[in-house]
C-alpha positions in Angstrom: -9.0 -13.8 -1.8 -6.3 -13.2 1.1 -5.1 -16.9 1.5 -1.4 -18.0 2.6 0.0 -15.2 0.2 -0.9 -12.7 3.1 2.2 -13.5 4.7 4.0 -12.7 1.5 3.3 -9.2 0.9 4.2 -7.4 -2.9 5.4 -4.4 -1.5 5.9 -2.4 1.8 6.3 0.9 2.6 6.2 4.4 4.4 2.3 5.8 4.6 2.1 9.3 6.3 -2.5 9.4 6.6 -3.8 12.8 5.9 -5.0 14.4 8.6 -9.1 15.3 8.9 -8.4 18.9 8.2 -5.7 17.9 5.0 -8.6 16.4 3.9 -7.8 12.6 5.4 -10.4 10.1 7.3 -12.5 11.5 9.7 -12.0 8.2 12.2 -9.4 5.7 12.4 -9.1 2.6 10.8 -9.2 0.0 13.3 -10.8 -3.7 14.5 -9.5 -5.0 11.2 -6.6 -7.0 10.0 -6.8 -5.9 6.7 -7.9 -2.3 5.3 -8.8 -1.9 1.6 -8.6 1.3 -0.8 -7.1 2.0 -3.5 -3.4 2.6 -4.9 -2.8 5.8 -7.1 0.7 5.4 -8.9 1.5 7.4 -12.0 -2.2 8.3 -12.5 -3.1 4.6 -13.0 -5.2 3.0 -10.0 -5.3 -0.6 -8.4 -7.3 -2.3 -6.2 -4.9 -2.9 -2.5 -4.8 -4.5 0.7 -3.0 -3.1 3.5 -1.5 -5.7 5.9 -2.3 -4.2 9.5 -1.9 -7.3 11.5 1.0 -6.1 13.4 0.5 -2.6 13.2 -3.2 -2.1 14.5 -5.1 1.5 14.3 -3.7 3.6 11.8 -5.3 7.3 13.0 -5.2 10.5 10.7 -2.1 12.3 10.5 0.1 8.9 11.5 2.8 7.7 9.7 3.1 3.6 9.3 5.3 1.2 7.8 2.9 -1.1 6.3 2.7 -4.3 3.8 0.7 -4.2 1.4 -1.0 -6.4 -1.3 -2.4 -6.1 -4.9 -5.2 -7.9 -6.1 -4.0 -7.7 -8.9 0.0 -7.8 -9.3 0.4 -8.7 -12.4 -0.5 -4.7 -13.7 2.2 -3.6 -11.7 5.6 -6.2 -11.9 8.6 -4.8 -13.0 6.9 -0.8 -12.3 7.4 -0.4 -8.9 10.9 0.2 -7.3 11.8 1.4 -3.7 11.5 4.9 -3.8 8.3 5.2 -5.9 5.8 7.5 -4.5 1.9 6.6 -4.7 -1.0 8.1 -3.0 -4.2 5.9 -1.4 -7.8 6.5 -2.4 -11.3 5.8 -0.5 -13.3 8.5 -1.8 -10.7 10.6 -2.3 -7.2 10.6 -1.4 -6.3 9.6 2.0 -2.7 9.5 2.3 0.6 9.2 0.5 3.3 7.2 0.7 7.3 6.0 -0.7 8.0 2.5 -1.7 10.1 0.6 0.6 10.6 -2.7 -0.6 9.0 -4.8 -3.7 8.7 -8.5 -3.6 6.9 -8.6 -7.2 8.9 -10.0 -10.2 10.5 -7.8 -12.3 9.3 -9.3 -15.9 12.6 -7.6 -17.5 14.8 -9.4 -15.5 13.1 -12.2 -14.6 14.3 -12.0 -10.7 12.9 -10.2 -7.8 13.6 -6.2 -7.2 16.1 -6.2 -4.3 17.3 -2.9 -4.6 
């Protein structure tokens, strides 16, 4: 699933975690190089990887600047633009963040978003 394209992320940006009494993770998430959950954008959800080898543990109520991944980009080229706001799901919602960057093809234009 996460071959060389993991160095090539689709988007990155600004996570702020819920804390454990906003209703955030209990623990931190930690010992992995890649966390998966879900990505809430406009009330439509997709399957994503967050890129934490350079970051390390994320703990409730921390902001990060992370990359990310879909596993499936196609659903969401030419939607997302810096700015955008989304919210990540486990079981419920974990966090929220602001689009930073986008590295997916904008099929309107045919070019990368590098606004």
């Amino acid at each position: 699933m996460l071959g060389p394209e993991i160095d090539r992320p689709h988007i990155v940006a600004g996570v702020q975690f819920y804390s454990s009494t906003e209703g955030g993770r209990h623990g931190p998430i930690f010992g992995t190089k890649v966390f998966k959950c879900v990505f809430t954008f406009h009330g439509d959800n997709f399957d994503c990887v967050l890129l934490l080898q350079n970051i390390g543990s994320i703990h409730p109520g921390q902001t990060v600047t992370v990359p990310m991944l879909f596993l499936c980009p196609d659903l969401l080229e030419g939607r997302l633009h810096p700015g955008d706001v989304f919210q990540l799901r486990e079981a419920r919602i974990i966090a929220e963040g602001k689009v930073e960057s986008v590295f997916l093809p904008n099929r309107e234009t045919n070019s990368l978003d590098s606004e």
